[in-house]
LUMLOVO-891136 format. One record per residue (C-alpha): residue in one letter; x, y, z. Coordinates in steps of 0.2 Angstrom, whole numbers, padded with zeros to 4 digits, always signed. Layout:
residues N
AXYZ;...
//
This chain:
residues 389
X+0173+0090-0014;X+0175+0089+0005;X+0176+0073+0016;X+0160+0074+0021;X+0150+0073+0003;X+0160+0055+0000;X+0143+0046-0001;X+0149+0028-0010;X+0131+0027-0017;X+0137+0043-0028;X+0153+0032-0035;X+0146+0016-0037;X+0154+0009-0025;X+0146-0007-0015;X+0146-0002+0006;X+0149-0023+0006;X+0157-0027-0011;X+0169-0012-0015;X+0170-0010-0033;X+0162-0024-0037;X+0146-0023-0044;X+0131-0023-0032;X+0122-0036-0042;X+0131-0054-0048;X+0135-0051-0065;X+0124-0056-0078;X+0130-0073-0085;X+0120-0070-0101;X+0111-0059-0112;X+0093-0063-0119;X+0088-0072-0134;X+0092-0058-0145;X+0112-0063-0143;X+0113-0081-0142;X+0121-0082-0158;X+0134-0070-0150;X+0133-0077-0134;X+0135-0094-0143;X+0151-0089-0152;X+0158-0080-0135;X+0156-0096-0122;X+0163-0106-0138;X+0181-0098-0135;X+0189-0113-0129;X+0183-0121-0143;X+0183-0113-0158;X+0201-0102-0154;X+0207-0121-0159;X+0200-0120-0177;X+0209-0103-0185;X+0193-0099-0190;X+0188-0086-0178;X+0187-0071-0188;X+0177-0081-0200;X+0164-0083-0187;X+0165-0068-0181;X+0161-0061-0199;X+0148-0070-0202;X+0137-0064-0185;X+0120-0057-0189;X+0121-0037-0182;X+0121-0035-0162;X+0106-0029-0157;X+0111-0014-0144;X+0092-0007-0142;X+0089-0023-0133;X+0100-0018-0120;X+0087-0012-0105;X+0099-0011-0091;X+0117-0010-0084;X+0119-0025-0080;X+0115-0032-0100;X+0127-0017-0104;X+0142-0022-0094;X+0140-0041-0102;X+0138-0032-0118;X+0155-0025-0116;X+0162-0041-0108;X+0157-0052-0123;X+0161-0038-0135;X+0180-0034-0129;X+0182-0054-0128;X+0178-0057-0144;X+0186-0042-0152;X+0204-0046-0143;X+0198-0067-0152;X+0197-0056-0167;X+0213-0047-0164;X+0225-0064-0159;X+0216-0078-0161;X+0225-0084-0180;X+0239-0079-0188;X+0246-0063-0193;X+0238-0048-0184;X+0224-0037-0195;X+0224-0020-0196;X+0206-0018-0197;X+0193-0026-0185;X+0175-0027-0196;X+0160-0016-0193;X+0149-0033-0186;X+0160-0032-0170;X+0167-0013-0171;X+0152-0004-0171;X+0144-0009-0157;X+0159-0011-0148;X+0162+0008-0149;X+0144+0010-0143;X+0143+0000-0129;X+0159+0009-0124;X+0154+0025-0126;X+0140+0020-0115;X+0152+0013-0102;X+0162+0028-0102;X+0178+0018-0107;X+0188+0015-0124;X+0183-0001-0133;X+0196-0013-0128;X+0196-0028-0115;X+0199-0018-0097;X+0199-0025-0082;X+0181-0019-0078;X+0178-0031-0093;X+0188-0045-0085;X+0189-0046-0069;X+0174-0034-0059;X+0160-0042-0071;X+0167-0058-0074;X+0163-0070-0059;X+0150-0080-0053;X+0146-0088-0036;X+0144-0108-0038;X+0134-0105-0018;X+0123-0092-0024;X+0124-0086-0003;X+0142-0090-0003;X+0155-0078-0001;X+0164-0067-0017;X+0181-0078-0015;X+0192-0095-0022;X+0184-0109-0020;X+0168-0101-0023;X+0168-0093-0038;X+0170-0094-0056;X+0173-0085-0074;X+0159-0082-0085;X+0171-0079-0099;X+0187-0087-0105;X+0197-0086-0120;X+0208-0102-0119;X+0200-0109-0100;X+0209-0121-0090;X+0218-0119-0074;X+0229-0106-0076;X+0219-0092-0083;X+0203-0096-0071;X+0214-0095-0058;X+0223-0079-0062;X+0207-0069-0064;X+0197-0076-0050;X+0212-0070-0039;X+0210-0054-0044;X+0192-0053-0041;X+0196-0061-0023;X+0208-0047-0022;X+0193-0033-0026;X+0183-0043-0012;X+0193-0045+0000;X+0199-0023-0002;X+0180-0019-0001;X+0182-0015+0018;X+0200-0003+0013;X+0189+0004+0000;X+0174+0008+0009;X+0181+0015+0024;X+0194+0029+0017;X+0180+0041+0018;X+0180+0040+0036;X+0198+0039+0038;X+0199+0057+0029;X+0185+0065+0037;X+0194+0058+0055;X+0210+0066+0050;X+0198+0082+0047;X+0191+0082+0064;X+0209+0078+0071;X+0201+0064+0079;X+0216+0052+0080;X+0205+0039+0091;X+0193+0038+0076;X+0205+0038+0061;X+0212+0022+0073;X+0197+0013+0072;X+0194+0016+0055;X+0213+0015+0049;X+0212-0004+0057;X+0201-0009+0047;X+0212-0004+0032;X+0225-0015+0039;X+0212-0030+0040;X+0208-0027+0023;X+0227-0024+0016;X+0232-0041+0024;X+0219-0051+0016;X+0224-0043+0000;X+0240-0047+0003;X+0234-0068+0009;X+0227-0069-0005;X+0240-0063-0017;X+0250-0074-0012;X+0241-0088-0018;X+0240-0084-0037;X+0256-0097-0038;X+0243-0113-0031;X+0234-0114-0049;X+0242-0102-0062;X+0262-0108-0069;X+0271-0093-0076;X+0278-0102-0092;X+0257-0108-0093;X+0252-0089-0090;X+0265-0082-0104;X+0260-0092-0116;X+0243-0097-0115;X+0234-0083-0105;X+0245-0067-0109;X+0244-0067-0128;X+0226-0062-0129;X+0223-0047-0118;X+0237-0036-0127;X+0232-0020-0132;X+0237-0010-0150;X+0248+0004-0143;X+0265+0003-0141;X+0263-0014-0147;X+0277-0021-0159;X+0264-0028-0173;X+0248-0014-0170;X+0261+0001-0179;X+0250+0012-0177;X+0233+0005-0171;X+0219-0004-0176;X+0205+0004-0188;X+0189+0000-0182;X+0177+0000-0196;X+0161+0012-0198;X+0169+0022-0183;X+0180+0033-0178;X+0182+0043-0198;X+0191+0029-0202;X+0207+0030-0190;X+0217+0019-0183;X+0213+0016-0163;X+0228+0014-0150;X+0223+0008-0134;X+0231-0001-0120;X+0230-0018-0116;X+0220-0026-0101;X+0231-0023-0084;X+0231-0024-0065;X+0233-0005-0066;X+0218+0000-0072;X+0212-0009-0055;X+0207+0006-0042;X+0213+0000-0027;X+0231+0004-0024;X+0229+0024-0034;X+0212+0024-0021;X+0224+0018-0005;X+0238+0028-0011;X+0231+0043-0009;X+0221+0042+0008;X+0239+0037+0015;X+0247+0054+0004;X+0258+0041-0004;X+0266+0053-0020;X+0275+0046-0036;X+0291+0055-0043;X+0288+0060-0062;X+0292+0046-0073;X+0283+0033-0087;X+0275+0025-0077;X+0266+0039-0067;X+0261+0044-0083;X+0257+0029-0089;X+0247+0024-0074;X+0236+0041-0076;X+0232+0035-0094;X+0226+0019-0085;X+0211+0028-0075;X+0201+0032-0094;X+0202+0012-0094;X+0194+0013-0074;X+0172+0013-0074;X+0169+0031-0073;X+0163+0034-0056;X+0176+0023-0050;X+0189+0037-0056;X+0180+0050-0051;X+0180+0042-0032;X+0200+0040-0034;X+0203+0059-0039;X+0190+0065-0026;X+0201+0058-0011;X+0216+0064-0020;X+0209+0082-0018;X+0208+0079+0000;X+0227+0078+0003;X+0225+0062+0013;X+0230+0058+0031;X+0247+0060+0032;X+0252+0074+0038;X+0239+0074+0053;X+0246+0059+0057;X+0265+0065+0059;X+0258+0082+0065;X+0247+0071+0080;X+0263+0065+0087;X+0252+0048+0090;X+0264+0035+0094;X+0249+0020+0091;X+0242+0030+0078;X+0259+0031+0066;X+0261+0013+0070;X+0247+0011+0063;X+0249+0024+0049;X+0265+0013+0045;X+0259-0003+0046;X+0246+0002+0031;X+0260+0009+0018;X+0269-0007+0022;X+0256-0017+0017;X+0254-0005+0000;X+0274-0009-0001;X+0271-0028+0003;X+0258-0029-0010;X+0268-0020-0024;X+0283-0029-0020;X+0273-0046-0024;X+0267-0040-0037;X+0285-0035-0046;X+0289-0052-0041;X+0275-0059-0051;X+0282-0045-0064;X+0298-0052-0065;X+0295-0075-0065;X+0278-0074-0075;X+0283-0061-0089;X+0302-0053-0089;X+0310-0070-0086;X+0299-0082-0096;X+0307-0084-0114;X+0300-0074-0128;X+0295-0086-0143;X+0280-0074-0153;X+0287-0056-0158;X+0265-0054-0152;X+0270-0056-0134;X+0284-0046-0129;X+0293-0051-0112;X+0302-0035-0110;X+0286-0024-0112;X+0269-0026-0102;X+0252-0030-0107;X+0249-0012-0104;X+0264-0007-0119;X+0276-0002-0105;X+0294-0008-0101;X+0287-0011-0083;X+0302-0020-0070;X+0311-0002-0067;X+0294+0005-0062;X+0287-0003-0053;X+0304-0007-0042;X+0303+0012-0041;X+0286+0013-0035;X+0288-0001-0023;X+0302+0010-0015;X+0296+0026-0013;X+0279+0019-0006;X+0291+0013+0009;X+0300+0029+0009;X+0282+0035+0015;X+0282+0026+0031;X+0285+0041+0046;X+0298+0031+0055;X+0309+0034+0041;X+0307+0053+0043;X+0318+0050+0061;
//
């Protein structure tokens, strides 16, 4: 694929939004699920009772035919993957087999979704928000989840800041294509322009980072909001997955939990700016993460991978502004890595473990994450040219 065939109407990719969806996701589906939808916005509620496998039992069968659009589809999935990680940690003890009621259409709706049937961040983050000023902008203060497990505070605010973050790296996002095809054209007046605005948006991303600490407490996050969206691989309880019944011949399913790095952002940045990754774990790991990623959403990333990126126009131009500039983006890749092992570190790998369910050495994702992501953090600032000098 050539820079020039990047059309972001081919990806799903918002010109305003980003990856975001287009639309303001659907709150809720029709009156064919509202005793689904009933037991879904009761979360809060009923996760009190150790009854929530009971309940989920006892639903009448989820109607997919009634599903007429993408929009009822990606709630579909939302309410599905909440209810089936409810299912998973909401009591006691951890089953080894999630009931046909739930499982079943789960694996359909993910089928149709292109992505495995877990809780991803599709599920809780890009389609979980809605706007309290319906002409208001997609940021804090102005939005809010449509799903919860627990609710309070601390896990409205950790999820909302991520889809601030998505908002707020719409500009980065929709503007690579242009960077790529000025580095084609060896315009370097253009890729300036352009590469500015990638700045903008990578500070933003970075201001609003910095503010998941105003409503979300580490010991809060470990123990009230991380629990539920572990996955069962490489999980110390799952062995060796979860049987999801009616599918699948019977087998046990692994699949990673719901993680930041199954977001598209930084892989998308990373490779306009020809950022590369050493062999290791998590490179590995972090290439599982894009089956978790909408599909057109990976398909974006890998097709401005093919490109090569801008780097090496930009050391080649000898562009004093334009390496400046070229700079100043990988730092504010580094900046936004580096807060987020910081997070890493004071709202997981320092808190003290108490439940063999929710490791503090391993991530949600099933991966032991701190010498990682330190690594990655580094070699994205050995990228910067002025350290080629």
């Amino acid at each position: 694929m050539t820079t020039g065939s990047l059309h972001l109407s081919d990806f799903d990719i918002d010109p305003v939004r980003g990856f975001l969806p287009s639309q303001d996701p659907l709150l809720s589906l029709g009156e064919a699920f509202d005793d689904w939808e009933g037991v879904a916005h009761g979360l809060p509620k009923l996760l009190m009772t150790s009854r929530i496998r009971s309940l989920i039992e006892s639903l009448p069968p989820f109607p997919t035919a009634a599903l007429r659009n993408e929009r009822e589809t990606r709630r579909a999935m939302g309410l599905l993957s909440y209810l089936g990680h409810a299912y998973v940690w909401g009591e006691p003890g951890v089953p080894k087999v999630l009931p046909a009621v739930l499982a079943r259409p789960w694996a359909e709706v993910a089928a149709k979704q292109g992505r495995p049937p877990i809780l991803s961040y599709a599920s809780y983050a890009l389609d979980n928000w809605y706007r309290i000023d319906e002409d208001g902008p997609i940021e804090c203060g102005n939005i809010c989840l449509i799903q919860n497990f627990l609710a309070g505070m601390d896990e409205e605010w950790f999820i909302l800041i991520h889809v601030d973050i998505e908002a707020r790296a719409a500009e980065a996002i929709t503007n690579l294509p242009a960077c790529l095809l000025a580095a084609a054209d060896q315009d370097a007046e253009s890729l300036k322009s352009h590469l500015g605005k990638v700045l903008h948006s990578l500070d933003e991303m970075n201001r609003v980072m910095n503010r998941m600490p105003e409503f979300c407490d580490p010991y809060i996050y470990f123990h009230r909001v991380r629990p539920y969206i572990h996955g069962w691989k490489n999980h110390p309880e799952m062995g060796e997955g979860l049987v999801y019944e009616g599918c699948f011949e019977g087998k046990p399913q692994s699949y990673r939990g719901e993680t930041g790095a199954q977001s598209s952002i930084v892989p998308c940045l990373d490779a306009m700016l020809g950022v590369h990754h050493a062999d290791d774990p998590l490179k590995e790991y972090l290439l599982e993460m894009r089956t978790y990623m909408p599909p057109k959403h990976r398909t974006y990333m890998e097709a401005i991978e093919s490109t090569g990126g801008i780097r090496e126009f930009v050391f080649s131009a000898g562009h004093a502004e334009l390496s400046e500039l070229y700079d100043a983006c990988v730092e504010g890749v580094r900046k936004f890595r580096a807060t987020h092992l910081e997070y890493a570190a004071s709202y997981i790998y320092k808190q003290l473990q108490t439940d063999k369910n929710n490791p503090s050495a391993v991530g949600t994702g099933g991966t032991p994450f701190m010498v990682y992501l330190k690594k990655h953090r580094d070699e994205t600032a050995e990228h910067r040219l002025s350290s080629d000098s």
